[in-house]
C-alpha positions as CSV (number, residue, x, y, z in Angstrom):
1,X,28.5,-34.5,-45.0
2,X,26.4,-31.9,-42.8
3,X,26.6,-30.9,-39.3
4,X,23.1,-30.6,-37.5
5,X,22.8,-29.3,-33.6
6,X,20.3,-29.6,-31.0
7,X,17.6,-26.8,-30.1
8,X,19.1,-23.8,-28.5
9,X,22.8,-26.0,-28.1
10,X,25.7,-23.9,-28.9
11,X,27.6,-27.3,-29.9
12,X,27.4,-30.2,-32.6
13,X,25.2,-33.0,-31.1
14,X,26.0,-35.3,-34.4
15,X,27.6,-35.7,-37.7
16,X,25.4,-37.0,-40.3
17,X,27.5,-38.3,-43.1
18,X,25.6,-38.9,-46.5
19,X,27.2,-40.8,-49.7
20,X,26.8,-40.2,-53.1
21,X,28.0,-43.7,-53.8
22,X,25.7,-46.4,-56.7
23,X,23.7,-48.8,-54.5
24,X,25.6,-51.3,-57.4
25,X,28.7,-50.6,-55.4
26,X,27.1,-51.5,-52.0
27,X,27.8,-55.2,-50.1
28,X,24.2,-55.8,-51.0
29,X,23.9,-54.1,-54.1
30,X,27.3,-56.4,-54.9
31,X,26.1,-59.5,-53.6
32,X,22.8,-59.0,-56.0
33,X,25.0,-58.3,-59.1
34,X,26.0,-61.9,-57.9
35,X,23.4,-63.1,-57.5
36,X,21.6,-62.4,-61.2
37,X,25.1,-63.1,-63.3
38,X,25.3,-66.3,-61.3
39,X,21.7,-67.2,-62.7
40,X,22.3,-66.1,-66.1
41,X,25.1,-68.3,-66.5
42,X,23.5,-71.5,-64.9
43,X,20.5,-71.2,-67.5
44,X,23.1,-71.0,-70.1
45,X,25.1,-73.8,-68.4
46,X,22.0,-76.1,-68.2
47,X,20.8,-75.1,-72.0
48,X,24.3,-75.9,-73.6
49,X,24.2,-78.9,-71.3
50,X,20.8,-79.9,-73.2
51,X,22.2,-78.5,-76.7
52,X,25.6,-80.8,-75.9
53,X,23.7,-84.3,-74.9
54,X,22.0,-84.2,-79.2
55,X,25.2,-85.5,-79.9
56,X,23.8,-88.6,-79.0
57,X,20.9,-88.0,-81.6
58,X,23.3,-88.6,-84.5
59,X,25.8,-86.3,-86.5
60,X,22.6,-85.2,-88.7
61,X,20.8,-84.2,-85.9
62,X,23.8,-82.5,-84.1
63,X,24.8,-80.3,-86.8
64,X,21.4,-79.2,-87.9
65,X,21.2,-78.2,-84.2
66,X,24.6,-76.3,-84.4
67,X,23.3,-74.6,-87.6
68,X,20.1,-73.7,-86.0
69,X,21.7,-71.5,-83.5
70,X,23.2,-69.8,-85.9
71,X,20.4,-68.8,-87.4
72,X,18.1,-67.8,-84.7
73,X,16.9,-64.5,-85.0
74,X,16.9,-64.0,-88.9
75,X,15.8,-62.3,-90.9
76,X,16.4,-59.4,-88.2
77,X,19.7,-60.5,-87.3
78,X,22.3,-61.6,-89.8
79,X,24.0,-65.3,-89.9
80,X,25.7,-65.7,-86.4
81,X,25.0,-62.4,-84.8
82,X,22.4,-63.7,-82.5
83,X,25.2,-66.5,-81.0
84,X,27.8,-63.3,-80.9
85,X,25.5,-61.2,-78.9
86,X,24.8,-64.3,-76.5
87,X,28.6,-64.8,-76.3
88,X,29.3,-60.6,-75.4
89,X,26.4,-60.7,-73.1
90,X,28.2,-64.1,-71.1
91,X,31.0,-62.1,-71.2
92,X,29.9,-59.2,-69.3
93,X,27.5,-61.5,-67.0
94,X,31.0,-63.1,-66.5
95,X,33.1,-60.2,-65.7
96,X,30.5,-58.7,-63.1
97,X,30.2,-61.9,-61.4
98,X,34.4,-62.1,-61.1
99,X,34.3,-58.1,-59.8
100,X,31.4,-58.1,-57.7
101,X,33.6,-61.2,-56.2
102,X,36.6,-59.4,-55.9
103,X,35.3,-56.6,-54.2
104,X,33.2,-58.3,-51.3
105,X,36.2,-60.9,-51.1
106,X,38.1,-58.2,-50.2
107,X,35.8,-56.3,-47.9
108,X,35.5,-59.4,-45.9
109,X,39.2,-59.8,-45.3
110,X,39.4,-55.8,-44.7
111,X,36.7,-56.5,-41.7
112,X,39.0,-59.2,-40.4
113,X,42.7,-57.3,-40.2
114,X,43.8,-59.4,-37.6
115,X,44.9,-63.0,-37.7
116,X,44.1,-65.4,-35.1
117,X,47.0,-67.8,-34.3
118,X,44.8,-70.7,-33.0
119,X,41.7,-70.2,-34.6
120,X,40.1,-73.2,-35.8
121,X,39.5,-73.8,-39.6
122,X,36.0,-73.1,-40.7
123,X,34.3,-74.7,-43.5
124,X,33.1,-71.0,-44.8
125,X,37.0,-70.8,-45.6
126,X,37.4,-73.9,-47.3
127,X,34.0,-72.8,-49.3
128,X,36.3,-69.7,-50.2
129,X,39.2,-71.2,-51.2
130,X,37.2,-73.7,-53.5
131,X,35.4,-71.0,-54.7
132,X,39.1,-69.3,-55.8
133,X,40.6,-72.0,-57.2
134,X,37.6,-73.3,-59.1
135,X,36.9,-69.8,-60.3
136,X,40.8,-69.5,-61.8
137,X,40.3,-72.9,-63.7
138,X,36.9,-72.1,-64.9
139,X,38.5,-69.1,-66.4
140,X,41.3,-70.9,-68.1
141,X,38.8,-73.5,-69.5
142,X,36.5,-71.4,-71.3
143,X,39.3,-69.5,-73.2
144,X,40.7,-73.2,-73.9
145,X,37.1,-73.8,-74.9
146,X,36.6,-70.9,-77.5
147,X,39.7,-71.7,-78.9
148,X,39.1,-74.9,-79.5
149,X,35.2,-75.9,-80.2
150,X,34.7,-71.9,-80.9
151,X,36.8,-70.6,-83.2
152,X,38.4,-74.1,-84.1
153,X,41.8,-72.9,-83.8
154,X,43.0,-75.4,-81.4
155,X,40.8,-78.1,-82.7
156,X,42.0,-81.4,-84.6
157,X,39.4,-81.0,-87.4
158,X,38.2,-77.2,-86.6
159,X,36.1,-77.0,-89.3
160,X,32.8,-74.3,-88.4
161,X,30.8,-76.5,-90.7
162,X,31.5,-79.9,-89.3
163,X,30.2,-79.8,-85.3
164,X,29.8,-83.3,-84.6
165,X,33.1,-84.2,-86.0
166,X,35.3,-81.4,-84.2
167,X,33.3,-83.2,-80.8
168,X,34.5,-86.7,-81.8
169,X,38.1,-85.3,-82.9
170,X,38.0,-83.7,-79.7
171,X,37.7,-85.9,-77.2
172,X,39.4,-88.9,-79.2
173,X,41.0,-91.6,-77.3
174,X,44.6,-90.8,-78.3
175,X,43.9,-87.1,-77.0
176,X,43.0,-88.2,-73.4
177,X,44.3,-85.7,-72.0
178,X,42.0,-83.2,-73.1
179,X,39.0,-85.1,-71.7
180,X,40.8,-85.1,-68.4
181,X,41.5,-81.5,-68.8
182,X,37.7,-81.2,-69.3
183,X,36.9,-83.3,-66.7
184,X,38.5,-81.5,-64.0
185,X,37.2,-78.0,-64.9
186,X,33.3,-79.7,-65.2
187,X,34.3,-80.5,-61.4
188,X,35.3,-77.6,-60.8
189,X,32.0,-75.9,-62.1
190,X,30.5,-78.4,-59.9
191,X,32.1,-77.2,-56.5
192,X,31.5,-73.8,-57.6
193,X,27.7,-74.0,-58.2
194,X,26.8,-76.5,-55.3
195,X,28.6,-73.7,-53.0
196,X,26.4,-70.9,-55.6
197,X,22.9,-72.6,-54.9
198,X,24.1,-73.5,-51.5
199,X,24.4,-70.0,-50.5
200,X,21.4,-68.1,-52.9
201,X,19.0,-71.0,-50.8
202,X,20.2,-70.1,-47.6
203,X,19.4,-66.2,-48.8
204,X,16.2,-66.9,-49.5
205,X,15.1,-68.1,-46.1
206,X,16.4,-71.8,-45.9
207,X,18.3,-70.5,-42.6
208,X,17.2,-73.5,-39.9
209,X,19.1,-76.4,-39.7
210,X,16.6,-78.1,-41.3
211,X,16.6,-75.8,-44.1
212,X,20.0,-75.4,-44.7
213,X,20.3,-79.8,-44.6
214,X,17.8,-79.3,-47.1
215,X,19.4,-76.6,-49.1
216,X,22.5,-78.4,-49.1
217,X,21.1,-81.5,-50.7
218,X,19.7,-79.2,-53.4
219,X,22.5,-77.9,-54.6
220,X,24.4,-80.9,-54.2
221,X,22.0,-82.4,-56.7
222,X,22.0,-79.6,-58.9
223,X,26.0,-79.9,-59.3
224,X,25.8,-83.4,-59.4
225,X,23.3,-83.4,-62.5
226,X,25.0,-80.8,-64.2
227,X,28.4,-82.4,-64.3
228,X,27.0,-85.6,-65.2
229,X,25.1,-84.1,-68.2
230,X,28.9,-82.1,-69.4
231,X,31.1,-85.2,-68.5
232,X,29.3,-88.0,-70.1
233,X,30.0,-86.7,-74.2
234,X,33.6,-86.8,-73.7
235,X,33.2,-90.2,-72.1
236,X,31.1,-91.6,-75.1
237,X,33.5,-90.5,-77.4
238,X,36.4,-91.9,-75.2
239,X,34.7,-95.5,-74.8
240,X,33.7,-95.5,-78.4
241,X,29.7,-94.9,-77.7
242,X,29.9,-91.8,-80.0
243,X,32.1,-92.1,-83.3
């Protein structure tokens, strides 16, 4: 902070008040930390979408693909260290985008002290409130996930070696319940990335009502695809389609 006074004025005409804090730590510096975690994570969501539907391809196909990956990289990299650094570089995209949350969640509430005892519900707080919840179960899903198609320690077969059959033992009729568990955290990615795309349109111009109806259907689509393209190999193992 440093006090600066007019020509010839014997008094402070202003305060000038500087901060030494990162731009990271600014509302927009925040919202682009958002911003590029939440795009790292939907290319990775849409390429283990892809890498997921070669189950369909045949267990010979689908294991030579899950061997693949771990192999990318060598001879620089040793056996499995290119999927480890993908997996600690998730894990910090993940943790940015959950604290960059955090903190402008709670600026926004900090702006608004005061409640209102007849205001209205807006559909911005339903958006946050999905956005919440959804982010809570995605959490607990991809610790369920690691431990179960990751490290195999939760899975029926949980054998490294054997992909395709930890997928089938997986998602087994007689274990229903972990396809419905599955289900309702794919929806829950779903809410959470049409309201993601939704937003990072509307940022990039699509402001008018036209382009925000048009934004909307976007990211609609996007969510709709995506959870489509996770939700139908549990399904096919289910019904039977994939043994």
């Amino acid at each position: 902070m440093h006090w600066t006074t007019g020509a010839g004025a014997p008094s402070v005409d202003r305060v000038v008040v500087t901060s030494n804090r990162s731009p990271l730590r600014s509302s927009v510096g925040l919202k682009a930390v958002m911003a590029v975690t939440g795009i790292v994570l939907v290319l990775f969501l849409v390429a283990h979408m892809l890498g997921n539907l070669k189950v369909f391809a045949g267990q010979t196909s689908f294991d030579h693909y899950a061997e693949w990956l771990r192999t990318i990289g060598a001879p620089v990299l040793p056996h499995v260290w290119f999927l480890w650094l993908l997996r600690t570089a998730l894990l910090v995209a993940v943790l940015a985008h959950i604290a960059a949350a955090t903190v402008l969640a709670r600026r926004a509430r900090a702006a608004r002290p005061v409640r209102y005892a007849h205001r209205k519900p807006v559909r911005g707080s339903y958006a946050a409130r999905t956005m919440r919840w959804g982010g809570v179960i995605i959490l607990l899903f991809v610790i369920y996930h690691i431990l179960d198609l990751t490290t195999g320690t939760l899975n029926p077969v949980g054998d490294p070696s054997r992909p395709y059959a930890n997928v089938v033992a997986d998602f087994a009729p007689q274990r229903w319940y972990v396809t419905l568990a599955y289900t309702v955290a794919i929806v829950a990615v779903g809410f959470h990335l049409r309201h993601g795309v939704f937003s990072a349109l509307r940022s990039l111009g699509q402001q008018t009502p036209r382009g925000e109806r048009r934004a909307r259907r976007v990211a609609l689509a996007v969510a709709v695809a995506l959870c489509a393209g996770y939700l139908v190999v549990p399904f096919a193992v289910l019904t039977g389609l994939v043994a």
